[in-house]
N, CA and C of each residue as an Amber inpcrd file, in Angstrom:
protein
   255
  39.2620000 229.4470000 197.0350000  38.2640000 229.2380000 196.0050000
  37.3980000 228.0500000 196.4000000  36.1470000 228.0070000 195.9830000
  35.1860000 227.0560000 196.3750000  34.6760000 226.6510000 195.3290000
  35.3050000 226.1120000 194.1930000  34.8860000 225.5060000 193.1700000
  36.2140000 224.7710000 192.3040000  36.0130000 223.5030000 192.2820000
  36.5640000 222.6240000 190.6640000  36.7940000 223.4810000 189.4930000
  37.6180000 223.4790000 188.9020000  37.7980000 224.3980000 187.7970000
  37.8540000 223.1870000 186.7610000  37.3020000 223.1320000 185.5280000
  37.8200000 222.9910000 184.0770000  39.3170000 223.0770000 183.9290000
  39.9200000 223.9070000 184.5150000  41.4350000 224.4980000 183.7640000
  42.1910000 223.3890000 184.8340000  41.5280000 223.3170000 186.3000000
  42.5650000 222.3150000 187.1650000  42.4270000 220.8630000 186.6730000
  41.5460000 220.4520000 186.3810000  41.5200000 219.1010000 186.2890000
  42.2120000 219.0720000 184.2000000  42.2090000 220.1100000 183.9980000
  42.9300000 219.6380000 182.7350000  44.4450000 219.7240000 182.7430000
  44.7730000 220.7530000 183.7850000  46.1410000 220.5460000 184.3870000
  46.4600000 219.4140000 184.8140000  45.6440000 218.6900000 185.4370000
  45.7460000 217.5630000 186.4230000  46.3570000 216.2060000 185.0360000
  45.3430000 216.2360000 184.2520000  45.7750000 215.7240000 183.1880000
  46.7560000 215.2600000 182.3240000  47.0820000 216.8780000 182.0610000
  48.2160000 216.8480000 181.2440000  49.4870000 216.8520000 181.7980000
  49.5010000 216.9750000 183.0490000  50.5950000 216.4220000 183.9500000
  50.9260000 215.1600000 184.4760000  49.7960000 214.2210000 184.0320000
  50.1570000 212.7710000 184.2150000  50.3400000 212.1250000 183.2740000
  50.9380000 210.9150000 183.9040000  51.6230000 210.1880000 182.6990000
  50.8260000 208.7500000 182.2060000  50.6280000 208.0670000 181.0620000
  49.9530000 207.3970000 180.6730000  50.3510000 206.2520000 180.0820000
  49.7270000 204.7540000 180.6160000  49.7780000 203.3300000 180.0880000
  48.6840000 202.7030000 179.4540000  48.6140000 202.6640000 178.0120000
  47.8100000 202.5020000 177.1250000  47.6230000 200.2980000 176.9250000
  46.5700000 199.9870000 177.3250000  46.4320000 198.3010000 177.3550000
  45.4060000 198.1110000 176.2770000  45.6500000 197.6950000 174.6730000
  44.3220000 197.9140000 173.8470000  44.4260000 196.4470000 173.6660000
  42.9560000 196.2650000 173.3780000  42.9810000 194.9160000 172.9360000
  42.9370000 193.4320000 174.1420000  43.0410000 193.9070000 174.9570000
  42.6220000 193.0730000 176.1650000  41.3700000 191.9490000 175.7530000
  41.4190000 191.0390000 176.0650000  40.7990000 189.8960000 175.7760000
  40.0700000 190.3260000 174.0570000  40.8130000 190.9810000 173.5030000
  40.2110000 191.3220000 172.1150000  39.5980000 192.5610000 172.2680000
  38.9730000 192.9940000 172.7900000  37.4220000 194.5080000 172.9400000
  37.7960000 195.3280000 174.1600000  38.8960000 195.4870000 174.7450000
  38.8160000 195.8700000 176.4040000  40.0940000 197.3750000 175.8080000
  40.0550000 198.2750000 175.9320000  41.3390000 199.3860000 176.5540000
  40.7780000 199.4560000 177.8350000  42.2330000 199.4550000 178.4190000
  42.4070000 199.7760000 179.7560000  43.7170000 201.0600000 179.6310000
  43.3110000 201.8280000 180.2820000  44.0780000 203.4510000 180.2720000
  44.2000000 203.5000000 182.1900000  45.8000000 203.5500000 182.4200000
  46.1190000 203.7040000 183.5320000  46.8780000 204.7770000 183.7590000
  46.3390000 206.2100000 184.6320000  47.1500000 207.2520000 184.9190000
  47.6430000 207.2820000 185.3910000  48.9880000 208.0020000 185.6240000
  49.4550000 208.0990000 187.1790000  49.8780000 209.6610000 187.1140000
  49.4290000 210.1680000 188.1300000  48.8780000 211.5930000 188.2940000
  50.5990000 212.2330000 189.0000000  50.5490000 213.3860000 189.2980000
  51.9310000 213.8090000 189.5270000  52.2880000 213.4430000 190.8290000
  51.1790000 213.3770000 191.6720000  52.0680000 212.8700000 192.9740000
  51.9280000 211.1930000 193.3680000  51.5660000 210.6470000 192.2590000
  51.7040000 209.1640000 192.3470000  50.3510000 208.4280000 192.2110000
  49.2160000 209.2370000 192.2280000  48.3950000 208.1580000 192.2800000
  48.0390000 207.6440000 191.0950000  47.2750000 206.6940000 190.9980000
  47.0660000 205.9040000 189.6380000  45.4830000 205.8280000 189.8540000
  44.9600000 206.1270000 188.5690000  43.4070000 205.7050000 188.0750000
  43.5210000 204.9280000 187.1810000  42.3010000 204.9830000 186.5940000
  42.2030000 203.1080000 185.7200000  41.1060000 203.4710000 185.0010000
  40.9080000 204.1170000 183.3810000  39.6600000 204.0390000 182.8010000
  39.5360000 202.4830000 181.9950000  38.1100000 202.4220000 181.7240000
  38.3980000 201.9580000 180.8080000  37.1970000 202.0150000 180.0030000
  37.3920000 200.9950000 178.4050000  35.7450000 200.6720000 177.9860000
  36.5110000 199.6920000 176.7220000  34.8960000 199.3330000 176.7450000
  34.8000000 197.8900000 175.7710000  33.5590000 198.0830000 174.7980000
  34.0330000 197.3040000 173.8510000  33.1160000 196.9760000 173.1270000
  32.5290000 195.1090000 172.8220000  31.2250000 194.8770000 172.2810000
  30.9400000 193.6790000 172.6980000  31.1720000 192.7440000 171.5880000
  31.4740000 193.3330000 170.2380000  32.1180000 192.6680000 169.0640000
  33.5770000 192.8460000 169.0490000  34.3170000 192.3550000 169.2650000
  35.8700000 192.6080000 168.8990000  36.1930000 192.9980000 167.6150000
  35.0480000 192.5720000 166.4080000  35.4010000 193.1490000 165.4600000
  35.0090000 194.5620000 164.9690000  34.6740000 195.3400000 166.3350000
  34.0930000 196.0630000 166.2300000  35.2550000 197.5930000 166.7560000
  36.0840000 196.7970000 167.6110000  36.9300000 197.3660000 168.3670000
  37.9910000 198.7830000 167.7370000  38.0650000 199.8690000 168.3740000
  38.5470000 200.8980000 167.6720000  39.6800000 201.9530000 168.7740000
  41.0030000 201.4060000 168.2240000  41.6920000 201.6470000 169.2310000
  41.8080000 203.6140000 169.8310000  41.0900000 204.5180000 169.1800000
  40.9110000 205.7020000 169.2820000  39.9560000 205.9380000 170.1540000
  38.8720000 205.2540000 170.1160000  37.5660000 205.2490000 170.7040000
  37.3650000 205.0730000 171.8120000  38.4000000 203.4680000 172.0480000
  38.4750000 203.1160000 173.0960000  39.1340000 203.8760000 174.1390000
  41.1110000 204.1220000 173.4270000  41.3230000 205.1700000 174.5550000
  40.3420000 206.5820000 174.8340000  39.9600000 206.9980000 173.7460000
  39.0920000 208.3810000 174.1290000  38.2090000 208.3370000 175.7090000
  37.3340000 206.9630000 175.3310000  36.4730000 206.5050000 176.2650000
  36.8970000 206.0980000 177.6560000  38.3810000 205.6870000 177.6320000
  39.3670000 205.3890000 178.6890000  39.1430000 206.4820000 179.6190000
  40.2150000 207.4990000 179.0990000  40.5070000 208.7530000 179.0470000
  39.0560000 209.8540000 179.7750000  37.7590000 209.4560000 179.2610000
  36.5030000 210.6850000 179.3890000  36.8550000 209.6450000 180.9370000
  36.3000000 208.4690000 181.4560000  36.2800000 208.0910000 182.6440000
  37.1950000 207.7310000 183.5660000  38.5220000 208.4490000 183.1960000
  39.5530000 209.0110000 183.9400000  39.4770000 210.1500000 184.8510000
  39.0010000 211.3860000 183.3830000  38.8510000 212.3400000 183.9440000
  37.3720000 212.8010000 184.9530000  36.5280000 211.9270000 184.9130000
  35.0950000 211.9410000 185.4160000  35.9940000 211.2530000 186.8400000
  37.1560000 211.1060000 187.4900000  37.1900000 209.9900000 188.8160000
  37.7990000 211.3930000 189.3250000  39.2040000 211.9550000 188.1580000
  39.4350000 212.9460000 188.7680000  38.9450000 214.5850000 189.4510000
  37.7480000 214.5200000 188.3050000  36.8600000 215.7570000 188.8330000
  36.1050000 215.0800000 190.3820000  35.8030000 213.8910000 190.0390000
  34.8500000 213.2910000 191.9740000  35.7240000 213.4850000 192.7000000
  37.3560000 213.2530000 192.8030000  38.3800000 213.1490000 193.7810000
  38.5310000 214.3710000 194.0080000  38.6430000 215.1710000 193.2560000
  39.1090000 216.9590000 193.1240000  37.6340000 217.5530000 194.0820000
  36.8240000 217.0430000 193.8380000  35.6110000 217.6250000 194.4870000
  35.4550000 217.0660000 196.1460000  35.8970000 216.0630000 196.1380000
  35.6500000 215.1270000 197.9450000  37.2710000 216.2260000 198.1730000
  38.0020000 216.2700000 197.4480000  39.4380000 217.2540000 198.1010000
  38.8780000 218.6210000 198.9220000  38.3080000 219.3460000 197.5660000
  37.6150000 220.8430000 198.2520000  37.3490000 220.5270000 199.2270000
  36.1980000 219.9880000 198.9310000  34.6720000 219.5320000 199.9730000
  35.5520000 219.0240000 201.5490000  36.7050000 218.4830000 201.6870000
  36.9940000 218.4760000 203.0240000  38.0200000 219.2580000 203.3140000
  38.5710000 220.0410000 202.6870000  39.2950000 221.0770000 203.0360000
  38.3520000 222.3320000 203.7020000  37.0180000 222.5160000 202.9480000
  36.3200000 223.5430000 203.2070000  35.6910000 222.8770000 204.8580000
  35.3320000 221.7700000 204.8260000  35.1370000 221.2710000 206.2780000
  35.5660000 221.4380000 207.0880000  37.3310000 221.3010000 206.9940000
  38.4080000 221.4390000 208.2530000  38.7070000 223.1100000 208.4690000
  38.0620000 224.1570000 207.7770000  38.4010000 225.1750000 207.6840000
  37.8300000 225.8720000 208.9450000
């Protein structure tokens, strides 16, 4: 197959395991994956009022730029497999 799927990278997902950091200097989640064969990504996001801070939001936002590293990685994967072919 010569395409990223939706369904793989949500597999990819829900097969890793997750370390939730809220509240970091007050405004910061930090969301650290670690994917099934070990590797680890790192989302994160902030907000610039701490009193503004929303621990749902934040992981959500963690979480969307998790999965935005794993669809680029999943894509440089194809992309040199189809090279060496």
């Amino acid at each position: 197959m010569n395409k990223v799927t939706k369904e793989q990278i949500q597999s990819i997902l829900d097969n890793s395991e997750y370390e939730v950091f809220h509240r970091v200097f007050g405004k910061q989640c930090l969301v650290v994956a670690r994917l099934q064969n070990g590797f680890t990504i790192v989302g994160e996001s902030a907000c610039v009022d701490p009193n503004n801070y929303d621990e749902q939001i934040g992981f959500d936002l963690a979480v969307e730029r998790i999965k935005s590293k794993v669809w680029e990685l999943e894509g440089y994967n194809l992309q040199n497999q189809l090279y060496k072919a």
